[in-house]
C-alpha positions as CSV (number, residue, x, y, z in Angstrom):
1,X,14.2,-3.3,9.9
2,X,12.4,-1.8,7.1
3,X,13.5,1.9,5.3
4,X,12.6,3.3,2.3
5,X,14.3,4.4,-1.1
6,X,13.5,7.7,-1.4
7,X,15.2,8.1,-4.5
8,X,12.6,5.3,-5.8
9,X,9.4,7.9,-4.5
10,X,6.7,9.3,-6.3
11,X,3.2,10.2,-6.2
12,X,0.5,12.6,-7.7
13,X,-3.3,13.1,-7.7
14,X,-6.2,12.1,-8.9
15,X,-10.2,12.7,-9.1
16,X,-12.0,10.0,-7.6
17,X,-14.6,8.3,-9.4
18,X,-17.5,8.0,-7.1
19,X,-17.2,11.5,-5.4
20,X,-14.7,14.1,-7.6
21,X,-13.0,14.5,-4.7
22,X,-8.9,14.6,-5.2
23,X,-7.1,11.8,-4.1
24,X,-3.6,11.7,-3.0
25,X,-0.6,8.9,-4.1
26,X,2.3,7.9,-3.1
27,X,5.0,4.9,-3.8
28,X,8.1,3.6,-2.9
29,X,10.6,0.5,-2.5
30,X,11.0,-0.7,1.0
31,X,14.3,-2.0,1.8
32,X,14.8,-4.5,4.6
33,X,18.3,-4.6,6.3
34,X,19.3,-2.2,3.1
35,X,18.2,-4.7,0.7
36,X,15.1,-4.1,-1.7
37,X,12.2,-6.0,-0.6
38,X,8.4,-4.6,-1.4
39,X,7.1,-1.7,-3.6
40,X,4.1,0.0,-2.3
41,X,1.1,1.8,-3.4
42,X,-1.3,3.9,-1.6
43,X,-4.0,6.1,-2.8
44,X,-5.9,8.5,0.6
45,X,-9.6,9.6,-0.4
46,X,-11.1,11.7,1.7
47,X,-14.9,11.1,1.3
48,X,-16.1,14.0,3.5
49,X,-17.3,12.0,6.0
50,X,-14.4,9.4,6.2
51,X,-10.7,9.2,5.3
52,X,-9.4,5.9,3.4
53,X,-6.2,4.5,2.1
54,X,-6.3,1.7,-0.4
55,X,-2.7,0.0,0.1
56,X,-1.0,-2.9,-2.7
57,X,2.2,-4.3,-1.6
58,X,3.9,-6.2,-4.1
59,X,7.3,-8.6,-3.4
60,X,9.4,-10.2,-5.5
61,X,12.8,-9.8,-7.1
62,X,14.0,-6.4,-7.6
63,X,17.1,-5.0,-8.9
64,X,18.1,-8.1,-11.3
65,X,16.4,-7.2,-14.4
66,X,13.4,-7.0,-15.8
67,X,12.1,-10.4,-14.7
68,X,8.6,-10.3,-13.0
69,X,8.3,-13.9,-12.6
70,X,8.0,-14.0,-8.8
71,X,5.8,-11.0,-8.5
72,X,3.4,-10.9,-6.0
73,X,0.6,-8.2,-4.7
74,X,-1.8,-7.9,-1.7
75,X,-4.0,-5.4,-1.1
76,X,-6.0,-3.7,1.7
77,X,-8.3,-1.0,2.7
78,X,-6.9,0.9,5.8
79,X,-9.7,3.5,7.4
80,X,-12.7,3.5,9.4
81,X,-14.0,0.0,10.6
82,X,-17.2,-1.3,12.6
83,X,-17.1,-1.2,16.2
84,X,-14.2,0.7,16.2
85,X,-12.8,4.1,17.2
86,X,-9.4,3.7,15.5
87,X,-8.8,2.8,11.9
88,X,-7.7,-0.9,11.2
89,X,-6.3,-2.7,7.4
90,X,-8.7,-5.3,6.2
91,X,-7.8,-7.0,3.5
92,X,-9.2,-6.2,0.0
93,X,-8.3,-8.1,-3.8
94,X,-5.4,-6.7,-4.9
95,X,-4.6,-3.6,-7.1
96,X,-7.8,-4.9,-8.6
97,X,-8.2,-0.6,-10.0
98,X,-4.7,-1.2,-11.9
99,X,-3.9,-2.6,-15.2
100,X,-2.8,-5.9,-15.1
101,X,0.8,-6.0,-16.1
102,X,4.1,-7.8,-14.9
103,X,5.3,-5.4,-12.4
104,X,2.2,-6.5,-9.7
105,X,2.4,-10.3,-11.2
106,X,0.2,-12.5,-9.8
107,X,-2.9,-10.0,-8.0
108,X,-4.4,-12.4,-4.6
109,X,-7.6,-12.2,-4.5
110,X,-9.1,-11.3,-0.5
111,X,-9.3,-14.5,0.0
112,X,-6.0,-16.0,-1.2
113,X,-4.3,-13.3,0.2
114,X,-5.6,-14.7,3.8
115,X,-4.5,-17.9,3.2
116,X,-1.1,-16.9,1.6
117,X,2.0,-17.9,4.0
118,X,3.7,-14.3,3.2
119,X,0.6,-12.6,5.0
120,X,2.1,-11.6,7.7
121,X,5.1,-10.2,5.5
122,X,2.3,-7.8,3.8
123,X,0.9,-7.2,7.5
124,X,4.3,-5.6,8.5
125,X,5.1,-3.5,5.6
126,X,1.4,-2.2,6.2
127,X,2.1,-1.1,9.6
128,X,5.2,0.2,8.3
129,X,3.8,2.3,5.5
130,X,1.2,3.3,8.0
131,X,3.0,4.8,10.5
132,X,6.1,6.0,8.2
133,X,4.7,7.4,4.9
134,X,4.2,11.1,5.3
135,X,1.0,11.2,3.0
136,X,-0.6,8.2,4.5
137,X,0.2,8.7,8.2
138,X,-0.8,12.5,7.9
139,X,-4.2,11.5,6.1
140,X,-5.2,9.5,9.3
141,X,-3.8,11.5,12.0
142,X,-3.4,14.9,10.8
143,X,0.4,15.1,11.2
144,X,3.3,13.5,9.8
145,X,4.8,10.6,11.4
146,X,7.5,11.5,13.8
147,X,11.4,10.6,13.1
């Protein structure tokens, strides 16, 4: 079961590049079974004519130092898709917009991230910041998520 540390939250806005609009941020740990397990980041654009959320997730260890060694980060787009009424995550390279540095680690390209056997970890925490994280699950639906 997956919470989060709101103690670890933050966030803050930004213009976007290709339109001026403001974007929204947000981040947080996710702890599974009270443990720390992922730190996410998700930035919603709202582009006038569509509403986005670019999501990293990265694992590794947490709380043992400042070791980054097993660091890991996939990314995805979450908003409108083809043939489809309902928005849907497709995967994207990761946190490819932020500096490299050791806190994301090693950044998995679209494809690598497909082919990773943790995929379906970063699948889950993506539902899971979906429907839990005020900012992004208000963006898409126009409320906040339900307790």
């Amino acid at each position: 079961m997956f919470t989060t540390d709101e103690s670890f939250r933050g966030g803050g806005e930004k213009i976007c590049d290709c339109c001026g609009n403001p974007s929204q941020r947000t981040w947080t740990m996710v702890e599974r079974d009270g443990r720390p397990y992922a730190v996410y980041f998700a930035a919603c654009y709202d582009h006038g004519h569509e509403r986005e959320s670019w999501i990293d997730v990265v694992f590794g260890t947490w709380g043992e130092g400042d070791e980054y060694d097993d660091h890991l980060t996939f990314g995805c787009r979450f908003g409108p898709v083809v043939n489809s009424p309902l928005p849907a995550a497709t995967a994207v390279d990761a946190a490819f917009v932020a500096p490299d540095g050791p806190l994301y680690g090693e950044k998995l390209s679209r494809t690598a991230a497909l082919a990773h056997p943790r995929i379906a970890d970063f699948w889950q925490v993506v539902d899971f910041v979906v429907e839990c994280d005020p900012l992004v699950h208000e963006h898409h639906y126009g409320h906040r998520p339900q307790s």
